[in-house]
PDB file with SEQRES, HELIX, SHEET and CRYST1 records, atoms N, CA, C and O in Angstrom:
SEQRES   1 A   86  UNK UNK UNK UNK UNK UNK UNK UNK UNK UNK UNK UNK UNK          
SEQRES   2 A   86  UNK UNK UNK UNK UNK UNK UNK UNK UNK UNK UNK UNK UNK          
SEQRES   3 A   86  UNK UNK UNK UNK UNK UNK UNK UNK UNK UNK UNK UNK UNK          
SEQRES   4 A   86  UNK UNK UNK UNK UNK UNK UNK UNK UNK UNK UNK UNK UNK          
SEQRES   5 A   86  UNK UNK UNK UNK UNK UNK UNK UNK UNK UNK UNK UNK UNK          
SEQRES   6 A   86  UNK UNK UNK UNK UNK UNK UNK UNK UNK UNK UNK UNK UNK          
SEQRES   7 A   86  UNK UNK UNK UNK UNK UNK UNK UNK                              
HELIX    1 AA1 UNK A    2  UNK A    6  1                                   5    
HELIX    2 AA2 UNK A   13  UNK A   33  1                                  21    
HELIX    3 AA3 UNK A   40  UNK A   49  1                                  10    
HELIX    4 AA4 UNK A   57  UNK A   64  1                                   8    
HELIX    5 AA5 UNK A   68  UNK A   74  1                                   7    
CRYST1    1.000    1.000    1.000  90.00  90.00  90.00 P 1           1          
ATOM      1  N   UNK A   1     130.559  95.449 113.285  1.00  0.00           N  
ATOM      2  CA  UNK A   1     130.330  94.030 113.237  1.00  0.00           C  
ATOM      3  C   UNK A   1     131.273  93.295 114.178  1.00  0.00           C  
ATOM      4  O   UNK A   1     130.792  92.219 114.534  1.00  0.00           O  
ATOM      5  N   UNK A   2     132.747  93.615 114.803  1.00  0.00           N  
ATOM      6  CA  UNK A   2     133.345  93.324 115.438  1.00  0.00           C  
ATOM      7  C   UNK A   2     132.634  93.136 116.902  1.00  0.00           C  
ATOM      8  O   UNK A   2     133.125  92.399 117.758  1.00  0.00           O  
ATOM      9  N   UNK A   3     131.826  93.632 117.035  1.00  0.00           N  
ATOM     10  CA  UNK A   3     131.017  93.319 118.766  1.00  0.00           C  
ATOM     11  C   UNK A   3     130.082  92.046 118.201  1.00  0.00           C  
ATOM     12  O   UNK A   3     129.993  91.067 118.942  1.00  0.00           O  
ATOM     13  N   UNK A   4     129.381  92.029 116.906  1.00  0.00           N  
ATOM     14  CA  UNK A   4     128.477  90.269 117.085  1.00  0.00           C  
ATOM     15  C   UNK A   4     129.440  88.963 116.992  1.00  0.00           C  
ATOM     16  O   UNK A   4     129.107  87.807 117.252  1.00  0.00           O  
ATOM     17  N   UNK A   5     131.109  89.564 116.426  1.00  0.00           N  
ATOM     18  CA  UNK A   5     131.893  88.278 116.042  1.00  0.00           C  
ATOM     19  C   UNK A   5     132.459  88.060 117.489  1.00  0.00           C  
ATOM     20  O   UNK A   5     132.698  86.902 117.831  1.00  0.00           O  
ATOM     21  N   UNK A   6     132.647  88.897 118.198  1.00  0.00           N  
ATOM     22  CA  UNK A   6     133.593  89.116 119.722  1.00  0.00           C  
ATOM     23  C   UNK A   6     132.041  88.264 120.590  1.00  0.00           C  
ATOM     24  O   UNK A   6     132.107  87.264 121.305  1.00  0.00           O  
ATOM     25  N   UNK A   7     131.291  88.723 120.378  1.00  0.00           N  
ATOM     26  CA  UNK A   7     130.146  87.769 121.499  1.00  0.00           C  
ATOM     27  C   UNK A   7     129.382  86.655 120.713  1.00  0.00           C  
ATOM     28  O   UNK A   7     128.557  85.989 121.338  1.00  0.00           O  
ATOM     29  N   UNK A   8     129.517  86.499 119.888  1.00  0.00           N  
ATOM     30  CA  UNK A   8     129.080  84.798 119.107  1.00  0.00           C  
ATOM     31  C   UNK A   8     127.901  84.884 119.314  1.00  0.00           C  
ATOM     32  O   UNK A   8     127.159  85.851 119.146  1.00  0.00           O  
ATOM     33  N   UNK A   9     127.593  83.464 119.841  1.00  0.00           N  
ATOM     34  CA  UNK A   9     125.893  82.984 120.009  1.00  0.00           C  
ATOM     35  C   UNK A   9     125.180  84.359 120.658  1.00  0.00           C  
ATOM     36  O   UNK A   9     124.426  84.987 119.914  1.00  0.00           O  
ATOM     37  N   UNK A  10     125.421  84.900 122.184  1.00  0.00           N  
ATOM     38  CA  UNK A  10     125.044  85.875 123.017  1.00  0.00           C  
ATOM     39  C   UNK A  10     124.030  86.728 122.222  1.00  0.00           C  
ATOM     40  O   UNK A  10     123.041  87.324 122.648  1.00  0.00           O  
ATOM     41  N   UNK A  11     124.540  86.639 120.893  1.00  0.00           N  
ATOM     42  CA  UNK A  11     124.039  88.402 120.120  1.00  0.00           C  
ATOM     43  C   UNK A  11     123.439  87.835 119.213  1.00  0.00           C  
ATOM     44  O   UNK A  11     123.911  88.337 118.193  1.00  0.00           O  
ATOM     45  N   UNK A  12     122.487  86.901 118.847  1.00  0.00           N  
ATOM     46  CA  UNK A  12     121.496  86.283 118.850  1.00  0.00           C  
ATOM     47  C   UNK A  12     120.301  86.964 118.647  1.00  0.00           C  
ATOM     48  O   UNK A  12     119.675  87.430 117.695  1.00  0.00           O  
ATOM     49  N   UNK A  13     120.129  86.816 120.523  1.00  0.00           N  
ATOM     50  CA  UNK A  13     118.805  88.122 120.249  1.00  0.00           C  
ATOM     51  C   UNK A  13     119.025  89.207 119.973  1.00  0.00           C  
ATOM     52  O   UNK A  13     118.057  89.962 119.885  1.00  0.00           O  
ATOM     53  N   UNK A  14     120.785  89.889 119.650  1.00  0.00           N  
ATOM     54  CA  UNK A  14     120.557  91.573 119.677  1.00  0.00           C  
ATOM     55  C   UNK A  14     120.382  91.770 118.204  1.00  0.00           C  
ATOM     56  O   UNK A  14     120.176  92.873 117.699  1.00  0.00           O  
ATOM     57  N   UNK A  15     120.474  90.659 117.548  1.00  0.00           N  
ATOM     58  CA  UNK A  15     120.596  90.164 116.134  1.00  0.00           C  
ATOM     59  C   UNK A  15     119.050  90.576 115.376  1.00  0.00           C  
ATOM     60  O   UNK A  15     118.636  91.279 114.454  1.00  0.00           O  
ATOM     61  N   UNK A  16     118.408  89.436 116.650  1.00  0.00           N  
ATOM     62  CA  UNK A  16     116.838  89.067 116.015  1.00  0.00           C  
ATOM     63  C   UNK A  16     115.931  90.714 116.439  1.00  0.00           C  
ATOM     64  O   UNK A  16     115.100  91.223 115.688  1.00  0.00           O  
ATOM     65  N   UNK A  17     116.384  91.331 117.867  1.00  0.00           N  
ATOM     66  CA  UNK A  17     115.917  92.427 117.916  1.00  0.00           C  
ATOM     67  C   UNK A  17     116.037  93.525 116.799  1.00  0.00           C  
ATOM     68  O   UNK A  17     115.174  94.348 116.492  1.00  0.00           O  
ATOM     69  N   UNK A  18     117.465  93.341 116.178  1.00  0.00           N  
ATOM     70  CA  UNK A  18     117.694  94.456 115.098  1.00  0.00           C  
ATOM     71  C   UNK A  18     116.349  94.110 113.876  1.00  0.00           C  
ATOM     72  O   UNK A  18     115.361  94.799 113.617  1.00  0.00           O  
ATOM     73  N   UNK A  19     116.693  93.060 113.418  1.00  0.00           N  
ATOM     74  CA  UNK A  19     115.921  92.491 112.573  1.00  0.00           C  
ATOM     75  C   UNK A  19     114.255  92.966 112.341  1.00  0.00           C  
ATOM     76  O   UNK A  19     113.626  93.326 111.346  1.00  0.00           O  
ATOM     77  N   UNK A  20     113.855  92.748 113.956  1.00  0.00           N  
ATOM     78  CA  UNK A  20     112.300  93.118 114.209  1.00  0.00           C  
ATOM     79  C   UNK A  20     112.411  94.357 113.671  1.00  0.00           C  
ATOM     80  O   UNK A  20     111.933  94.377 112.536  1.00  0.00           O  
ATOM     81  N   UNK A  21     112.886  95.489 114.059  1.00  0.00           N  
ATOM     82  CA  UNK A  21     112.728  96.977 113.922  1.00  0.00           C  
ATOM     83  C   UNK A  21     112.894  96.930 112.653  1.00  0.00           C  
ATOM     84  O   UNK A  21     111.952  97.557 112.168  1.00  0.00           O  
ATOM     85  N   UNK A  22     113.600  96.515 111.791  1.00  0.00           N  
ATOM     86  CA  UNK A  22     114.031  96.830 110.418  1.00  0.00           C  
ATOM     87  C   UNK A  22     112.360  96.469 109.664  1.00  0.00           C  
ATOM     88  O   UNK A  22     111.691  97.033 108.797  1.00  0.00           O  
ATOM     89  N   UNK A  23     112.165  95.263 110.504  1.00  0.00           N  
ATOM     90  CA  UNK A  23     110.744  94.543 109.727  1.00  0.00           C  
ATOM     91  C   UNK A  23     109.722  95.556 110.113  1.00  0.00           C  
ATOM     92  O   UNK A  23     108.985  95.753 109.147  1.00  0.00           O  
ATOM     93  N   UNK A  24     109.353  96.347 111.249  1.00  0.00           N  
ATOM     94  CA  UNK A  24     108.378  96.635 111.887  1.00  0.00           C  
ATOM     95  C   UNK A  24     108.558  98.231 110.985  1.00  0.00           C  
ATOM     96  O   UNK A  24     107.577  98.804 110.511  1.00  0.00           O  
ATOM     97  N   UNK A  25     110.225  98.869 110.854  1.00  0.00           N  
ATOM     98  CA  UNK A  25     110.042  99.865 109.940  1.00  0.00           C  
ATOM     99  C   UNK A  25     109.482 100.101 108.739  1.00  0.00           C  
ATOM    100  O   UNK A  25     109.000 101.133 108.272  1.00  0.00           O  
ATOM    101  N   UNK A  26     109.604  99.013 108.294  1.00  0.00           N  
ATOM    102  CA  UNK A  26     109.175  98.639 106.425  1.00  0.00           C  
ATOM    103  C   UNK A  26     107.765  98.410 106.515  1.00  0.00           C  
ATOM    104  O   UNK A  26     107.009  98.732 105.599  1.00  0.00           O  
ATOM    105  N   UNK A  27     107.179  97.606 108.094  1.00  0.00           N  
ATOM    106  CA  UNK A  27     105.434  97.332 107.418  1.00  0.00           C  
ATOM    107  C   UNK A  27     104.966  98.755 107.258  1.00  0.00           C  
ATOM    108  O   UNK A  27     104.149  99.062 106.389  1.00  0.00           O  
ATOM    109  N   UNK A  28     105.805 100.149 108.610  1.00  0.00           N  
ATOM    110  CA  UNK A  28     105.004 101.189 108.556  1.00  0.00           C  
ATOM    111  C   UNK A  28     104.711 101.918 107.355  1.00  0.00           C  
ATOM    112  O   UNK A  28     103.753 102.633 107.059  1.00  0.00           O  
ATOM    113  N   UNK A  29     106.008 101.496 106.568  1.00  0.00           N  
ATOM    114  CA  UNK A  29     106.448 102.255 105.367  1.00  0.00           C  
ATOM    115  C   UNK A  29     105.510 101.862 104.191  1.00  0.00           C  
ATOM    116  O   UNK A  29     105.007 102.729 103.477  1.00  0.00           O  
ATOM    117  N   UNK A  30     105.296 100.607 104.016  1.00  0.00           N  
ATOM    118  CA  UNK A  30     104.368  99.893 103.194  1.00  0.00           C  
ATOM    119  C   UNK A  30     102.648 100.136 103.620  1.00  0.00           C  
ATOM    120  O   UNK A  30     101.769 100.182 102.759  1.00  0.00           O  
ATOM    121  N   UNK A  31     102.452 100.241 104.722  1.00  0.00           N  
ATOM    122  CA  UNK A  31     101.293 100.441 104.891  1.00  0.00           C  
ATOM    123  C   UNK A  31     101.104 101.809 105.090  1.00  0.00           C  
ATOM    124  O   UNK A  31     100.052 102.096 105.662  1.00  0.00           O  
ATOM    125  N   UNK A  32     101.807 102.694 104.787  1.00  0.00           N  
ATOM    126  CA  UNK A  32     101.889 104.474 104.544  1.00  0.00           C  
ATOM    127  C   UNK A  32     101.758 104.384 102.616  1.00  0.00           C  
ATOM    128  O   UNK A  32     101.004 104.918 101.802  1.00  0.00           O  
ATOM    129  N   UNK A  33     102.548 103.729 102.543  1.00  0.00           N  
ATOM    130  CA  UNK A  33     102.488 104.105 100.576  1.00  0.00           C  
ATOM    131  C   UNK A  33     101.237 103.261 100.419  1.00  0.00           C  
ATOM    132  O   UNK A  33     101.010 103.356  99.213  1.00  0.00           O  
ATOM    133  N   UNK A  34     100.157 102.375 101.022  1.00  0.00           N  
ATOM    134  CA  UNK A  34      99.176 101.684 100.743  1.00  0.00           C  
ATOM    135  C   UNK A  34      97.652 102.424 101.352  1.00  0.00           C  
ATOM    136  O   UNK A  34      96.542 101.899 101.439  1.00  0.00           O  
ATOM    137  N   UNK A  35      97.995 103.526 101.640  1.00  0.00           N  
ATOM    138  CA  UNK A  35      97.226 104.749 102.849  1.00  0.00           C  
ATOM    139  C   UNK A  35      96.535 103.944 103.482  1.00  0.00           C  
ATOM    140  O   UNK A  35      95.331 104.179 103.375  1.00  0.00           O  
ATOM    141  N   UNK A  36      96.910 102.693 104.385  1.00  0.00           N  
ATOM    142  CA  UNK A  36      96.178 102.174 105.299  1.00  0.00           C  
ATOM    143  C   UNK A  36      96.869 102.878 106.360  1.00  0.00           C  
ATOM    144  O   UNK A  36      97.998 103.367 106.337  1.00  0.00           O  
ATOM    145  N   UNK A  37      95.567 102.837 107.782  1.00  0.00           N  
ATOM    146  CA  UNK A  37      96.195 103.813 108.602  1.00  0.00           C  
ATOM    147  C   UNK A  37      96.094 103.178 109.842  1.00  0.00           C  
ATOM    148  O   UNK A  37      96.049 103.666 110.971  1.00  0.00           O  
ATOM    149  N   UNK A  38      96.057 101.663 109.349  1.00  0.00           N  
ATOM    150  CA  UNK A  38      96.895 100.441 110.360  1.00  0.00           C  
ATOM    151  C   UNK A  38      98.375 101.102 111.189  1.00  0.00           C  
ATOM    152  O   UNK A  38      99.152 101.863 110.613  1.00  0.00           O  
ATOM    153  N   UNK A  39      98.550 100.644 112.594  1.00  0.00           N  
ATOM    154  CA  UNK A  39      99.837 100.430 112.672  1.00  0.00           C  
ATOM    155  C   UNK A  39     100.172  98.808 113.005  1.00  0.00           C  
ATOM    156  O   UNK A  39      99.665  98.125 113.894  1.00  0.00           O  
ATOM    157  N   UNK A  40     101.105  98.439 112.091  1.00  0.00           N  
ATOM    158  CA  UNK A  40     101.872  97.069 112.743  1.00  0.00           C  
ATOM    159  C   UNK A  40     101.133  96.304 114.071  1.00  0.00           C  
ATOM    160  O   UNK A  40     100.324  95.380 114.160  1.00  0.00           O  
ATOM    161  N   UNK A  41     101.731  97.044 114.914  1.00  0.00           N  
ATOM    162  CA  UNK A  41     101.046  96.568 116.743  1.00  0.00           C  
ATOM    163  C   UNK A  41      99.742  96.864 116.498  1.00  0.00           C  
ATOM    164  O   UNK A  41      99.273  97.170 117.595  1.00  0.00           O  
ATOM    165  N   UNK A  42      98.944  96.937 115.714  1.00  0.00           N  
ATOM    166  CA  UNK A  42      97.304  96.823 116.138  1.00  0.00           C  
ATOM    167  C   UNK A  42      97.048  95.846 115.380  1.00  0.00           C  
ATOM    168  O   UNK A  42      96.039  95.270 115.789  1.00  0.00           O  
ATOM    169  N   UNK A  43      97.642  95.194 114.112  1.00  0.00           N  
ATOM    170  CA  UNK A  43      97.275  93.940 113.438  1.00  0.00           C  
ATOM    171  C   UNK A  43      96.489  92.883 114.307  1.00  0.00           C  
ATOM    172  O   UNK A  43      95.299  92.589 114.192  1.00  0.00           O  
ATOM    173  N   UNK A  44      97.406  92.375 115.199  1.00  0.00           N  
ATOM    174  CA  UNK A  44      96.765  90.834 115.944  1.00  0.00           C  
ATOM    175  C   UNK A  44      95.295  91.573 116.364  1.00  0.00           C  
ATOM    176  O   UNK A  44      94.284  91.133 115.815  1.00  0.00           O  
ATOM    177  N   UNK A  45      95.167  92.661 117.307  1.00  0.00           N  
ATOM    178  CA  UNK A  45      93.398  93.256 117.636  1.00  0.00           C  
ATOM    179  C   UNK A  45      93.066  93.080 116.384  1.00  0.00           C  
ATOM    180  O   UNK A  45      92.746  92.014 115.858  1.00  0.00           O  
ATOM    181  N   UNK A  46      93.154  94.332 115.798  1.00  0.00           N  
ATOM    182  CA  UNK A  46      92.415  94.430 114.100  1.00  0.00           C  
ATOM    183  C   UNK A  46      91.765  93.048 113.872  1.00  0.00           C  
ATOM    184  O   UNK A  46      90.555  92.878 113.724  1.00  0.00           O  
ATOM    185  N   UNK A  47      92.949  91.831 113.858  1.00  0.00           N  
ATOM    186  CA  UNK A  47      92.578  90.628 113.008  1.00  0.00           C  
ATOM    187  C   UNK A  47      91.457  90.000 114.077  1.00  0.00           C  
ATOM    188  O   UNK A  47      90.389  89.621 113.598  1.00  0.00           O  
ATOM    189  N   UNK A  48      91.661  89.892 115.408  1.00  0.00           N  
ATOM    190  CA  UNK A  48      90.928  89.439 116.350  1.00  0.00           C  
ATOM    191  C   UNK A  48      89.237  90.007 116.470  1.00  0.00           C  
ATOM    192  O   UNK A  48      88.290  89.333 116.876  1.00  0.00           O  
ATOM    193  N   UNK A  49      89.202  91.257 116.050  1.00  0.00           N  
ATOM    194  CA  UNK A  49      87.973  92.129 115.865  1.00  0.00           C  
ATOM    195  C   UNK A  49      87.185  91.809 114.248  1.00  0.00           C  
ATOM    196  O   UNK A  49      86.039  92.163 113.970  1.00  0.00           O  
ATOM    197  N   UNK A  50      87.827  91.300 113.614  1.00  0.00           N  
ATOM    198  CA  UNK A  50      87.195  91.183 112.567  1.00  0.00           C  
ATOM    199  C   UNK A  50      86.523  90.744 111.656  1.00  0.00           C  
ATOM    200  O   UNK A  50      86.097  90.960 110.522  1.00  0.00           O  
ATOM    201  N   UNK A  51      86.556  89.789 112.805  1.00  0.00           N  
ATOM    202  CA  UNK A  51      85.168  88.500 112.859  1.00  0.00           C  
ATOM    203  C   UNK A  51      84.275  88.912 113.033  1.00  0.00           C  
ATOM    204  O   UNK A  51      83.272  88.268 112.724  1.00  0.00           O  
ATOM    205  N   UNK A  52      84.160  90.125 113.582  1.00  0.00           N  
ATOM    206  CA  UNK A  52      82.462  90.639 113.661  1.00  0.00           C  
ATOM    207  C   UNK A  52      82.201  91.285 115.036  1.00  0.00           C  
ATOM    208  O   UNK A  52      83.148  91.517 115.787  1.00  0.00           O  
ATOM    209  N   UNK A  53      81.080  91.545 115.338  1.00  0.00           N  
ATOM    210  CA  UNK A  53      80.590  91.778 117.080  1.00  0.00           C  
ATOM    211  C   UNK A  53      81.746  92.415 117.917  1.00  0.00           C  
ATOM    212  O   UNK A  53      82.884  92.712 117.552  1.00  0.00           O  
ATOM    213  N   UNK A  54      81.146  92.543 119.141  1.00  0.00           N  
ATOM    214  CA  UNK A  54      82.160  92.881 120.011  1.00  0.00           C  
ATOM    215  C   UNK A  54      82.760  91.868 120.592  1.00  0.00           C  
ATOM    216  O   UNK A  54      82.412  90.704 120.396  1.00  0.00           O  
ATOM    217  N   UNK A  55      83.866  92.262 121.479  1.00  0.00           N  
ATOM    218  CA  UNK A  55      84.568  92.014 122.172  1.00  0.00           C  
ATOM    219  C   UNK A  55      85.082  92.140 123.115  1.00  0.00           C  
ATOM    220  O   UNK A  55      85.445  93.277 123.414  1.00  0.00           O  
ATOM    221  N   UNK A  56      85.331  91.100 123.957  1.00  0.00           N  
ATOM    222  CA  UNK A  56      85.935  91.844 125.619  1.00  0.00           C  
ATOM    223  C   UNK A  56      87.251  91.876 125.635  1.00  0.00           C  
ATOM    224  O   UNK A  56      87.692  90.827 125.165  1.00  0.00           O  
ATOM    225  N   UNK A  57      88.485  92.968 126.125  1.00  0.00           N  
ATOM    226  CA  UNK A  57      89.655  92.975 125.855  1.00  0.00           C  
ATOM    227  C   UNK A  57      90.187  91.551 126.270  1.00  0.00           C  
ATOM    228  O   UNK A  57      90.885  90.904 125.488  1.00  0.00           O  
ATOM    229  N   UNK A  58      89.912  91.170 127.269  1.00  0.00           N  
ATOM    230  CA  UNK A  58      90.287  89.631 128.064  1.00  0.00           C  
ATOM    231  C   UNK A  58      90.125  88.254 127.150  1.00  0.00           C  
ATOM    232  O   UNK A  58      90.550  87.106 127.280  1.00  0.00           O  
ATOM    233  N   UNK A  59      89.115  89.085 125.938  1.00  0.00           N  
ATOM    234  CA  UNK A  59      88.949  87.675 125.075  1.00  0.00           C  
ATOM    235  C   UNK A  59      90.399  87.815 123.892  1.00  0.00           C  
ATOM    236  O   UNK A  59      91.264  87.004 123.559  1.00  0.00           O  
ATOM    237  N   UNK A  60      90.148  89.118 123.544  1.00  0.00           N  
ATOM    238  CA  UNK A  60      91.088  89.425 122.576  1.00  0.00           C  
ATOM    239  C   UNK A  60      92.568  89.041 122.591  1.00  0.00           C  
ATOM    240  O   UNK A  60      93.273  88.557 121.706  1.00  0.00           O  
ATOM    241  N   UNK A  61      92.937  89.532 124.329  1.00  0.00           N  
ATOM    242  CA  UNK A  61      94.382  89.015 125.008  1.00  0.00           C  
ATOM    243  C   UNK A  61      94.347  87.606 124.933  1.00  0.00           C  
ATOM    244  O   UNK A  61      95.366  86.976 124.647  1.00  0.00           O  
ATOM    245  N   UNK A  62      93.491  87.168 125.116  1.00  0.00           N  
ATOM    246  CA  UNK A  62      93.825  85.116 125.370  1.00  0.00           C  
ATOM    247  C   UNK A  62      94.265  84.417 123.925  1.00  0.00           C  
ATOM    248  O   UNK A  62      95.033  83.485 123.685  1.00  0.00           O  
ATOM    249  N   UNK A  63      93.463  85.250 123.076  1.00  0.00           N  
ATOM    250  CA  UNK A  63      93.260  84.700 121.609  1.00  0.00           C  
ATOM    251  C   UNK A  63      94.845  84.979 120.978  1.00  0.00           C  
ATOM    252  O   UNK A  63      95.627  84.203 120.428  1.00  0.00           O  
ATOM    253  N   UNK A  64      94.955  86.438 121.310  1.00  0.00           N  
ATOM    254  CA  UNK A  64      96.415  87.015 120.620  1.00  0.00           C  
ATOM    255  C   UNK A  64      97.742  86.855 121.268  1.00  0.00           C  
ATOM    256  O   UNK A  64      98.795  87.221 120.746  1.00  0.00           O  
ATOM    257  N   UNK A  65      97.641  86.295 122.418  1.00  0.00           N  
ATOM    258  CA  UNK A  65      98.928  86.235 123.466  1.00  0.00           C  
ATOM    259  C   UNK A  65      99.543  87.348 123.895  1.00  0.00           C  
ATOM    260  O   UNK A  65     100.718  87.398 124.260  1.00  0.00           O  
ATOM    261  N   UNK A  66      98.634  88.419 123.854  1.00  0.00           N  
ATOM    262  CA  UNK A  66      98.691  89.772 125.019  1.00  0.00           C  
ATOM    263  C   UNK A  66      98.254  90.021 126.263  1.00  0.00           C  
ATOM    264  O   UNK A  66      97.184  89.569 126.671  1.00  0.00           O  
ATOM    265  N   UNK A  67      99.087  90.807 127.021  1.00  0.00           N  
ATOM    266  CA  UNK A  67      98.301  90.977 128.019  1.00  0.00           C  
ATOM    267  C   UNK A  67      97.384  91.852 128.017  1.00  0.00           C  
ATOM    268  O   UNK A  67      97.143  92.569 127.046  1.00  0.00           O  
ATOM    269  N   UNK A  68      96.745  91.887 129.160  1.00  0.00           N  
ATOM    270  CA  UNK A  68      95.450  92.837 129.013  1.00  0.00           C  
ATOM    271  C   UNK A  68      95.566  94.310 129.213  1.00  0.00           C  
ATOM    272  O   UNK A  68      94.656  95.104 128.975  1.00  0.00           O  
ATOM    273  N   UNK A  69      96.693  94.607 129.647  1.00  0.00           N  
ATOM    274  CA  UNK A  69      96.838  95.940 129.707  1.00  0.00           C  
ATOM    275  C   UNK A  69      97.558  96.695 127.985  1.00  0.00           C  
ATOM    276  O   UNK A  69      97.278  97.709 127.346  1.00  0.00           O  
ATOM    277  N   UNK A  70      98.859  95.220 127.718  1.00  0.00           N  
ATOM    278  CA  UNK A  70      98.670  96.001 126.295  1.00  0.00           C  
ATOM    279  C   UNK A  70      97.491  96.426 124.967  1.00  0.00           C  
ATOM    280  O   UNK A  70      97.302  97.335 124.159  1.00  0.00           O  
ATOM    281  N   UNK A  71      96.874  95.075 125.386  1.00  0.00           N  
ATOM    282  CA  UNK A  71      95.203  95.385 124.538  1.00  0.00           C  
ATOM    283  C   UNK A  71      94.796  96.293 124.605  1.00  0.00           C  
ATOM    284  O   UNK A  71      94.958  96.998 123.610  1.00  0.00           O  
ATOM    285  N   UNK A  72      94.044  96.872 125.731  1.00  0.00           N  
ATOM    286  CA  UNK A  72      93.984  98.197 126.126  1.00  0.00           C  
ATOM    287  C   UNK A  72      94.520  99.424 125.830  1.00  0.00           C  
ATOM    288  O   UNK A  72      93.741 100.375 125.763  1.00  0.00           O  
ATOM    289  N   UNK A  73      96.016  99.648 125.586  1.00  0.00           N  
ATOM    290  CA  UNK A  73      96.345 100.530 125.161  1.00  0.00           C  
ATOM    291  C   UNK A  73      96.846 100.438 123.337  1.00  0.00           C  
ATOM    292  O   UNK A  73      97.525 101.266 122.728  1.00  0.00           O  
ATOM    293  N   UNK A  74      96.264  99.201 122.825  1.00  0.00           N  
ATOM    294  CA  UNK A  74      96.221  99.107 121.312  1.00  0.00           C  
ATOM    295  C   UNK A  74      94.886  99.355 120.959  1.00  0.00           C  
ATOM    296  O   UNK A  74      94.595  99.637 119.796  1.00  0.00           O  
ATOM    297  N   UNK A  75      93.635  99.238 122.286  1.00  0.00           N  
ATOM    298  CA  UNK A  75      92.241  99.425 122.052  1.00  0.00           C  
ATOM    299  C   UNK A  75      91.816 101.164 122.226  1.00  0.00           C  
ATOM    300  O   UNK A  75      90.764 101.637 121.796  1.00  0.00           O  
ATOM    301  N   UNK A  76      92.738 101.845 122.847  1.00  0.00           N  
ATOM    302  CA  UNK A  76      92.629 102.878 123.083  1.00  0.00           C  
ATOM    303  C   UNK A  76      93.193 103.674 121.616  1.00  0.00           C  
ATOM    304  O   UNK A  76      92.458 104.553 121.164  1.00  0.00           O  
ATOM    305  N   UNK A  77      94.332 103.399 120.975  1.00  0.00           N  
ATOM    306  CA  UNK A  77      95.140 104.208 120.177  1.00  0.00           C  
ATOM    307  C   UNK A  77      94.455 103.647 118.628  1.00  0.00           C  
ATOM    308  O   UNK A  77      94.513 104.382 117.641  1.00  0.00           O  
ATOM    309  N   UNK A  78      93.784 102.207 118.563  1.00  0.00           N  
ATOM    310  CA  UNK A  78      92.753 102.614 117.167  1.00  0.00           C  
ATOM    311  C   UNK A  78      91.499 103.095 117.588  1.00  0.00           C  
ATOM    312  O   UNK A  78      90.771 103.299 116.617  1.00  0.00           O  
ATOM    313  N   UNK A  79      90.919 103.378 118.781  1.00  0.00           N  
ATOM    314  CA  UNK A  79      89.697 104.237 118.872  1.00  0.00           C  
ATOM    315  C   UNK A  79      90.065 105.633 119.162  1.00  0.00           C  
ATOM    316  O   UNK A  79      89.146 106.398 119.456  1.00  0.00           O  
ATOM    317  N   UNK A  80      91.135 106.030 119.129  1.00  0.00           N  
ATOM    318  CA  UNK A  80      91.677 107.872 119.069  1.00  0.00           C  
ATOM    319  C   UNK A  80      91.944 107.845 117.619  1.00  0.00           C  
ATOM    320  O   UNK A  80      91.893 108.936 117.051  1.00  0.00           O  
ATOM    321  N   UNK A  81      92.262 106.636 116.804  1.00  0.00           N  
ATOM    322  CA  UNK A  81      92.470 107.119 115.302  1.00  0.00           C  
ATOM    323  C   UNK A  81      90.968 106.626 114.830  1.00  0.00           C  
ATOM    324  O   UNK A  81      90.800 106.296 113.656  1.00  0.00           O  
ATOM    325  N   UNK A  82      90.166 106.595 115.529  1.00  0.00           N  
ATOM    326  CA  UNK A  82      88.841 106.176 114.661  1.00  0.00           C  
ATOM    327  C   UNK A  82      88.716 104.633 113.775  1.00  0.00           C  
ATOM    328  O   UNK A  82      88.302 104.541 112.619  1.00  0.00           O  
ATOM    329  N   UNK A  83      89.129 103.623 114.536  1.00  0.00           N  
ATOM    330  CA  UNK A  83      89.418 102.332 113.807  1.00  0.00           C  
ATOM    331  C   UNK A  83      88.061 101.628 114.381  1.00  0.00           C  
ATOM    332  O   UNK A  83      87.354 100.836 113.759  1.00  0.00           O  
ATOM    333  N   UNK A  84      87.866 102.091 115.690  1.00  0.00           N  
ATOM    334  CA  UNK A  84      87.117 100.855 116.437  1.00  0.00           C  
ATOM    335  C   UNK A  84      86.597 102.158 117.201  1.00  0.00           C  
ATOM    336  O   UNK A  84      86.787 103.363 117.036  1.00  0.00           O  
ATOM    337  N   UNK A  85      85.826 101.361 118.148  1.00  0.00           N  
ATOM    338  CA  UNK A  85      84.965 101.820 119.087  1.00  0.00           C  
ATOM    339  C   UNK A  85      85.041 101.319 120.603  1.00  0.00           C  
ATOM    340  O   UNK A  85      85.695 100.328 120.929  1.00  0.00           O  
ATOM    341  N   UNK A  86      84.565 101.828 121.184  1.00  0.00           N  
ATOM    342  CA  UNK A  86      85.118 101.132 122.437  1.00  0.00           C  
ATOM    343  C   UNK A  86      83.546 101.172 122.998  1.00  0.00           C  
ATOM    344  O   UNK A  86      83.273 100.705 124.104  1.00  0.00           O  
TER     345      UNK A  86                                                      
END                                                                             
């Protein structure tokens, strides 16, 4: 703890970064004891897809504030686990 009191404000984000992982560990953990076979990072697609019909990745990115290449590789890794279809 002596390195967040020695850099004050600075460690902030190394703060809020720790934080994320701790959060992003626990959804996996919760959504493992709930046998959903969601991961975390596919939520915003998932939720964006689930209105119905298809979709173009370019619509999905505008809607979710991704880019289009990460879409893509969140559109690729729930259609290798069988979530979606491409």
């Amino acid at each position: 703890m002596d390195f967040f009191d020695k850099t004050g404000p600075m460690a902030v984000g190394i703060r809020l970064r720790m934080l994320s992982g701790a959060i992003s560990k626990e959804a996996v953990r919760i959504c493992a004891l709930g046998g959903v076979a969601l991961k975390p990072k596919w939520l915003p697609v998932f939720f964006a897809l689930s209105s119905g019909g298809g979709r173009t990745v370019t619509d999905i990115a505008a809607e979710i504030g991704h880019t289009h290449p990460s879409v893509c590789k969140i559109a690729r890794e729930m259609s290798a686990a069988g979530i979606v279809s491409e």
